[in-house]
C-alpha positions in Angstrom: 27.3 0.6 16.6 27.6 2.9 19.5 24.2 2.3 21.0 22.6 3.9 17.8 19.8 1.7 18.4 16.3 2.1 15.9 14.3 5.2 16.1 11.0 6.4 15.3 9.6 10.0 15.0 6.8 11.8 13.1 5.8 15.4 12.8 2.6 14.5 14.6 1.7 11.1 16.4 -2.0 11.4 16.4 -4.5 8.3 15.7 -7.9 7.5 16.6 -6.9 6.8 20.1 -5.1 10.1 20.5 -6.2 12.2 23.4 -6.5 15.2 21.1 -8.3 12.9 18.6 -11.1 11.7 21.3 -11.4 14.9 22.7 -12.5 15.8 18.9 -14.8 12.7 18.5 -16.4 12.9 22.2 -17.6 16.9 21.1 -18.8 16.0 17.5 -21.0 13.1 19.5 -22.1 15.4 22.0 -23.0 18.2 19.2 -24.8 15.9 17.5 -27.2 14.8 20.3 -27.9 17.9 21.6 -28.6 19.3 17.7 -31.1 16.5 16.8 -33.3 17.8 19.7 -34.0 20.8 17.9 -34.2 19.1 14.0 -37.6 19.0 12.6 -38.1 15.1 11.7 -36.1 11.7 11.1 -34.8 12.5 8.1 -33.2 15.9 9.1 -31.7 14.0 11.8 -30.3 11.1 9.8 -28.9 13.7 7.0 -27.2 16.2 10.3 -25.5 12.2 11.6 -24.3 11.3 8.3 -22.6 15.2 8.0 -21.0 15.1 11.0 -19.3 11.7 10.6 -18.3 12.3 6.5 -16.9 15.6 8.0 -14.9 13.9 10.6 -13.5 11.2 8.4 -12.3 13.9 5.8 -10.9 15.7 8.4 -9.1 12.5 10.2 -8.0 11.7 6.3 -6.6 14.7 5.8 -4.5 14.5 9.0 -3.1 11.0 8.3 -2.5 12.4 4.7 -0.3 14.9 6.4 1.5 12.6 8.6 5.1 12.3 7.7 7.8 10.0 9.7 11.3 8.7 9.4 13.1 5.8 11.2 16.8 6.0 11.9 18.6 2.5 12.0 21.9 1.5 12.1 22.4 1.1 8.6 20.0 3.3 7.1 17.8 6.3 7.4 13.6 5.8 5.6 11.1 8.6 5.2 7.5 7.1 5.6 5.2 9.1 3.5 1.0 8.8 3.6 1.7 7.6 0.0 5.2 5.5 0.3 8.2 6.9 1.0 12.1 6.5 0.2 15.0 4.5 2.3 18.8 5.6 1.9 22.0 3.6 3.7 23.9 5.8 5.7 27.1 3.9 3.1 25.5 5.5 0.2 25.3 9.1 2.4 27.8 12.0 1.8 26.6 14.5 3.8 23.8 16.1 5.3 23.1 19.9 6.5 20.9 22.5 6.9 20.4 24.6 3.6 21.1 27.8 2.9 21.4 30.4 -0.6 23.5 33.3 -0.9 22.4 36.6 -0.9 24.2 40.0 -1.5 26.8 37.5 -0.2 26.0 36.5 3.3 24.3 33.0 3.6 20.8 32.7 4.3 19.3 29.6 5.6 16.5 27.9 4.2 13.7 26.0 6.2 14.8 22.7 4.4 17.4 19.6 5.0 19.7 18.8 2.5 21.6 15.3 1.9 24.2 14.6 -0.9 24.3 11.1 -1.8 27.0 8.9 -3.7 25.1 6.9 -6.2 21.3 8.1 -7.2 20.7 5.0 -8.2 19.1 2.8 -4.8 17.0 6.4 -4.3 15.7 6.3 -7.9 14.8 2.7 -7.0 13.3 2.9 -4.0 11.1 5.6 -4.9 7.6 5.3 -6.6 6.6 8.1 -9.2 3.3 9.0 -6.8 6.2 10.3 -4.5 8.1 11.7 -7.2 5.8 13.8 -8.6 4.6 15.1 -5.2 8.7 15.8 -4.6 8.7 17.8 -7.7 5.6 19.7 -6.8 6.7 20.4 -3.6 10.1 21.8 -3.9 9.6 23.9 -6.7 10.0 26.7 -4.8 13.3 25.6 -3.4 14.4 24.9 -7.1 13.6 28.8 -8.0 15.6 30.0 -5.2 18.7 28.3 -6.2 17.9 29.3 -10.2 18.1 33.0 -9.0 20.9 32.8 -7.2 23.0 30.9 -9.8 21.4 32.9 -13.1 22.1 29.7 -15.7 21.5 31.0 -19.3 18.8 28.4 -20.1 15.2 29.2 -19.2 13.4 28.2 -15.9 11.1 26.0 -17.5 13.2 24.1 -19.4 15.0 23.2 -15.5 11.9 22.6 -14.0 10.5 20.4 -16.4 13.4 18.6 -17.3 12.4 15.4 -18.8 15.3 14.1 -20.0 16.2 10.4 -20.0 18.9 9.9 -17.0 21.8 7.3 -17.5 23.3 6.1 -14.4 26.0 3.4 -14.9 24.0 0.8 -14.4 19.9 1.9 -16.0 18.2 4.5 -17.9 15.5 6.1 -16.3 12.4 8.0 -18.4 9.3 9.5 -17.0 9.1 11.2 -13.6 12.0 9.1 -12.2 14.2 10.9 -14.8 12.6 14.4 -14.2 13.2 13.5 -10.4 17.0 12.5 -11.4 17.1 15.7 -13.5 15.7 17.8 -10.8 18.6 16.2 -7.8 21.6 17.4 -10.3 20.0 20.9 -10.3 19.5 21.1 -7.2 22.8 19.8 -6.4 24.7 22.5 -8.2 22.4 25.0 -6.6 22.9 24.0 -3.1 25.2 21.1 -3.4 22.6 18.7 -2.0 20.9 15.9 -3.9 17.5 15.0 -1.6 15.5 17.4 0.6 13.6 17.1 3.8 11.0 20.3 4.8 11.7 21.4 8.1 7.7 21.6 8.3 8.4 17.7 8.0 10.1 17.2 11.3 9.2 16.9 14.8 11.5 19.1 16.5 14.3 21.6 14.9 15.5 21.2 12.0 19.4 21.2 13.8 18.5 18.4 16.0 17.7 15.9 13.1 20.6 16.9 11.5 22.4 16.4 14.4 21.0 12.9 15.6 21.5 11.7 11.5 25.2 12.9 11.2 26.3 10.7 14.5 23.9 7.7 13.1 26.1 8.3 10.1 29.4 8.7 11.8 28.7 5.6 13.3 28.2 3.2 10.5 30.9 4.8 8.5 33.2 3.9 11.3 32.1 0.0 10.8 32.7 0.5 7.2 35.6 -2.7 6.5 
């Protein structure tokens, strides 16, 4: 598989053992000892303890909440979410590029990877509808720009919130799953993409991943019987 051995990358790698993440810890500690010299009584002291660690396990929540990684394998490519995540063989992969929208017809690139996909089916599958809805949240945005630069005759909303039951050969889907499916052919004649990756999400540059994922998928295709 030409040495496309697994992979693991996030756009941040901090835990409690992080230096960055000690650091943090060791000056809250210190903060608090010096600050209960100058509190008034026990119970002053007990309510400044109990601040300083609920602060400091919202704020560690919120940075694992924001942690988002993805593993490249041989055979497929999984995004690993604080809330689940999705998982995609590189077989069931068309393509995958940066993004870009036209305007007053030159192409402008947008901060977002795009992947085209053959069967929506093992995506719609592998995804739970926490994730969906935060997809459809999230990209909403991205969904407006490609709605201006097309002009369709039916109303934004009605694309948006498309909740339309989705046959694929094989299922119907209702619910978010659908308006998930719904949402990936929109986008898909927009931008000719099906699934989306924020280059906020990524480690390094957005034309590096691209890079690495398009010779992890040139390399299984070529093992394809």
């Amino acid at each position: 598989m030409d040495n496309m051995e697994t992979r693991h990358f996030s756009n941040h790698n901090y835990s409690i053992r992080s230096p960055v993440v000690v650091k943090i810890i060791s000056a809250a500690f210190c903060f608090t000892v010096i600050s209960l010299f100058f509190v008034g009584n026990l119970a002053q002291g007990a309510v400044l303890v109990l601040s300083v660690i609920t602060l400091g396990c919202v704020a560690y929540y919120l940075l694992m909440k924001s942690r988002v990684s993805f593993t490249f394998t041989a055979t497929h490519i999984q995004q690993h979410l604080a809330k689940g995540g999705w998982v995609l063989k590189w077989e069931n992969i068309e393509k995958i590029g940066l993004c870009h929208y036209q305007k007053e017809g030159w192409q402008k690139p947008l901060p977002w990877i795009g992947i085209k996909i053959r069967d929506y089916e093992p995506y719609l599958d592998s995804i739970c509808p926490r994730i969906a809805t935060d997809i459809l949240l999230d990209q909403r945005a991205l969904l407006y720009v490609g709605f201006q630069q097309q002009a369709p005759s039916q109303p934004f909303e009605d694309i948006v919130l498309d909740s339309t039951p989705y046959q694929s050969p094989h299922h119907l889907y209702r619910g978010l799953v659908a308006m998930l499916a719904n949402r990936m052919r929109h986008q898909r004649s927009f931008f000719d993409y099906d699934i989306y990756i924020a280059e906020t999400d990524l480690a390094g540059n957005a034309e590096d991943f691209v890079g690495l994922a398009r010779r992890y998928l040139a390399a299984a295709e070529r093992t394809q019987p």
